[in-house]
C-alpha positions in Angstrom: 17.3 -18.9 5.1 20.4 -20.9 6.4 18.6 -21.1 9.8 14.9 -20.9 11.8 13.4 -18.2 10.1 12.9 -15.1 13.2 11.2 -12.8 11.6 8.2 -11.2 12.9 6.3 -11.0 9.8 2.8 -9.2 10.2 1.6 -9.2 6.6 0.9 -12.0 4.1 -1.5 -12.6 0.9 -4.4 -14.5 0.8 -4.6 -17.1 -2.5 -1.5 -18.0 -4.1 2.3 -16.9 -4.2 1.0 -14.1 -7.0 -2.2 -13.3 -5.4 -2.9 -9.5 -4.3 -5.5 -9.5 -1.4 -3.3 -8.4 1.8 -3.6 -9.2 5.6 -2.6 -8.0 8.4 -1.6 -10.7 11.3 -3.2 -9.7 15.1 -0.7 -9.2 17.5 -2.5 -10.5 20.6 -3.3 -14.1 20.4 -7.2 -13.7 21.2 -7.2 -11.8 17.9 -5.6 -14.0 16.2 -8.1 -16.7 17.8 -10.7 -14.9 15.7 -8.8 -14.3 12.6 -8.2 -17.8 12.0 -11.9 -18.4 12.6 -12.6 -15.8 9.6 -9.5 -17.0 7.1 -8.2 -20.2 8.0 -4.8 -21.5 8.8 -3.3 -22.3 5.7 -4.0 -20.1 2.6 -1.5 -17.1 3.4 1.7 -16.6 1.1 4.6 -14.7 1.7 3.5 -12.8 -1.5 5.6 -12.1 -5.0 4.0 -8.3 -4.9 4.8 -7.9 -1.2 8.7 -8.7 -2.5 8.6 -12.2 -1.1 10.1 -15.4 -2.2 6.2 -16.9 -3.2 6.2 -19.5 -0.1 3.6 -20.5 1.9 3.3 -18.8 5.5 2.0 -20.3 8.8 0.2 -18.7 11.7 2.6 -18.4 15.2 0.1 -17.5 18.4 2.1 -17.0 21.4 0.6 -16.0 24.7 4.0 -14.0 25.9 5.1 -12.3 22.3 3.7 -10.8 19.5 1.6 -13.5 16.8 3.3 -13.6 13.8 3.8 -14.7 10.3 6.7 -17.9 9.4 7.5 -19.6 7.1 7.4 -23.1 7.1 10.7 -24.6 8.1 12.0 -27.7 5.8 12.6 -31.4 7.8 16.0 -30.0 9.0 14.4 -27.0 10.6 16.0 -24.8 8.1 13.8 -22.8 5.6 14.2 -21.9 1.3 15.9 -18.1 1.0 13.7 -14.8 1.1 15.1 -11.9 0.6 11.7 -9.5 0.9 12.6 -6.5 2.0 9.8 -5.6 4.8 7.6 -7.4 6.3 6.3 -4.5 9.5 2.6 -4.0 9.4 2.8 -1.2 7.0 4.7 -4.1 4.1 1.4 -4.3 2.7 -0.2 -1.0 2.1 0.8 -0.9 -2.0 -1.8 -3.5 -1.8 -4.4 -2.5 0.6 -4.1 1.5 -1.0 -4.5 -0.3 -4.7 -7.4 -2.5 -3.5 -9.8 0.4 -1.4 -9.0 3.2 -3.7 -10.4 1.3 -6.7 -13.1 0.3 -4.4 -13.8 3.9 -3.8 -13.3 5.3 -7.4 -16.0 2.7 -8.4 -18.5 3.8 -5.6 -17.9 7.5 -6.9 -18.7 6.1 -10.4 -15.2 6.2 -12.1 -13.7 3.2 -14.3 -10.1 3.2 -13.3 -6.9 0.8 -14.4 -4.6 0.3 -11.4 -1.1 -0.6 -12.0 1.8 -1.1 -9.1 4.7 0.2 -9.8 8.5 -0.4 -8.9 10.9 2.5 -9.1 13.9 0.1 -8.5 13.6 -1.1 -4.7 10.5 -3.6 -5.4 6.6 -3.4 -6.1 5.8 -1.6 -3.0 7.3 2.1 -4.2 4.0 3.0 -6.5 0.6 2.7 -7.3 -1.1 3.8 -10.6 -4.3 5.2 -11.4 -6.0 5.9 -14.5 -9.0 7.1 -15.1 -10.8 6.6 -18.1 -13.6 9.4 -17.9 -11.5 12.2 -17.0 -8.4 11.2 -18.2 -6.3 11.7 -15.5 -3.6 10.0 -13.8 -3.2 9.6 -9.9 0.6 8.0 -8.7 0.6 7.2 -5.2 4.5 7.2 -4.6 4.7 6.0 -1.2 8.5 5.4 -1.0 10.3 8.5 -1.3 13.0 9.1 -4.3 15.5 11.7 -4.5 14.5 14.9 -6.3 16.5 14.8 -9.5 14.7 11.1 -10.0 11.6 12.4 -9.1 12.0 15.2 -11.9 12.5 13.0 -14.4 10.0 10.7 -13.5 7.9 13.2 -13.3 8.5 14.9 -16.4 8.2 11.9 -18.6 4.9 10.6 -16.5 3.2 14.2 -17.5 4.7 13.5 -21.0 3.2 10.6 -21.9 0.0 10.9 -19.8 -0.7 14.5 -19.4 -2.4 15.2 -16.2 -0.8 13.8 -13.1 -1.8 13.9 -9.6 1.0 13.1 -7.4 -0.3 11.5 -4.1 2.8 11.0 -1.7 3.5 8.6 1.0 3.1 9.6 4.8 7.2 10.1 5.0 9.7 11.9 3.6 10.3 15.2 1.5 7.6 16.4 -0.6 8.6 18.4 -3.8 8.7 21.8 -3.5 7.3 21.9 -7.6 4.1 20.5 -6.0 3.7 22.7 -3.5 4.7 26.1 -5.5 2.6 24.9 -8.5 -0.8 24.1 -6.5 -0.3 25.6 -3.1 -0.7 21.8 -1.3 0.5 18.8 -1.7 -1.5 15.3 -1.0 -0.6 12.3 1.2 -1.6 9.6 1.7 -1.5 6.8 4.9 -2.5 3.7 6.5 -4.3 2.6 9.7 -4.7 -0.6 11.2 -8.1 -1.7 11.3 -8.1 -5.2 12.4 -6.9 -7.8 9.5 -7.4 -5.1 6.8 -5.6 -1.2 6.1 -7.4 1.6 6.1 -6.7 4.5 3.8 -7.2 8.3 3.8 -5.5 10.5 2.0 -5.0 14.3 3.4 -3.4 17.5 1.6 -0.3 19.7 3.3 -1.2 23.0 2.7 0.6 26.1 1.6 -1.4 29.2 0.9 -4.4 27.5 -0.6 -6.8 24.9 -0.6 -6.7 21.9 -2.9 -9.8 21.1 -5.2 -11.4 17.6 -5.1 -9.0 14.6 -5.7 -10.9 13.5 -8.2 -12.6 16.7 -10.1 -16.1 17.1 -11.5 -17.7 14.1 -10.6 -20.5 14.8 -8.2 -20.1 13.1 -4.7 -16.8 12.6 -5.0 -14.4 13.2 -1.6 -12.5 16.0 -1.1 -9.3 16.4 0.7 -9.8 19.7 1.8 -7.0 21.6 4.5 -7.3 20.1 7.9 -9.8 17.4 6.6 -9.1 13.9 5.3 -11.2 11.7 3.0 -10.9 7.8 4.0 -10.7 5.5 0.7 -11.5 2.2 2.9 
């Protein structure tokens, strides 16, 4: 950055420049009173998987604005370049969805690989799923892509890992092919909750409804029409 940085960055990383445990910044400065008290003052990195240029990030409490993220400014006030490409409260939720849905998998008893995924605009646009028992395949694509790229991701995904479930963002288009071929379609968003995310996931429905995200394992969440199953 050629000058102060201005940004009013709400999420950061706890433990390193390559480190993936997410947090949200408080806006009001009682709040962020607290979080401090909970996470200290100076372990938060403007994050390599958030997109970020892998520098640390101090804590700005303000009584009149919003608290916020900065980076640390050099001796003549000026800061390093970062190019990261959000940095709203929702900059995070790659993270915070591939950290509470493995939680959750595990509490349902499945052994699951997670994977993010960049689709060409940085490691926010996916999240990858396998798991091992039932072979299947969840990808959380939370930033949408136009439909001819989607095909073809799509068709290679399913040809190299059979069955897919596609779990889509809270915006944009979903594919029509999802909703023809299963009669719903499954999203996915996030909701503040303090420092941390939460996640539930949710299915649009057409003329039927959805099984179980995750099939024939007992106790597992459904997302059934007009319900939502929260993964954090």
């Amino acid at each position: 950055m050629s000058a102060r940085d201005h940004r009013l960055i709400r999420t950061a990383v706890i433990g390193g420049r390559k480190a993936d445990r997410p947090v949200v910044l408080p806006e009001e400065p009682h709040n962020l009173d607290e979080f401090r008290s909970r996470y200290g003052t100076d372990d938060f990195w403007c994050g390599e998987l958030l997109g970020g240029c892998g520098e640390r990030l101090m804590t700005k409490r303000y009584e009149t604005k919003v608290c916020h993220f900065s980076h640390y400014p050099d001796r003549d006030g000026t800061g390093a370049p970062c190019h990261r490409p959000a940095d709203g409260t929702d900059s995070a939720d790659h993270l915070f969805i591939k950290r509470h849905v493995s939680a959750w998998l595990s509490g349902q008893g499945h052994a699951a690989r997670s994977e993010l995924r960049s689709l060409g605009r940085g490691p926010g646009d996916a999240v990858d799923f396998w798991l091992r028992a039932t072979r299947q395949h969840l990808r959380f694509e939370l930033r949408p892509m136009e439909y001819r790229g989607w095909r073809r991701a799509a068709e290679s995904l399913a040809a190299r890992e059979g069955h897919v479930v596609w779990v889509f963002g809270p915006d944009g288009p979903v594919p029509q092919d999802v909703v023809g071929r299963q009669g719903y379609a499954l999203r996915v968003r996030c909701e503040s909750d303090g420092a941390d995310r939460r996640v539930a996931a949710h299915a649009t429905v057409r003329f039927a409804l959805p099984p179980r995200l995750v099939p024939r394992a007992p106790g597992t969440g459904g997302t059934g029409a007009g319900e939502e199953d929260s993964a954090g």
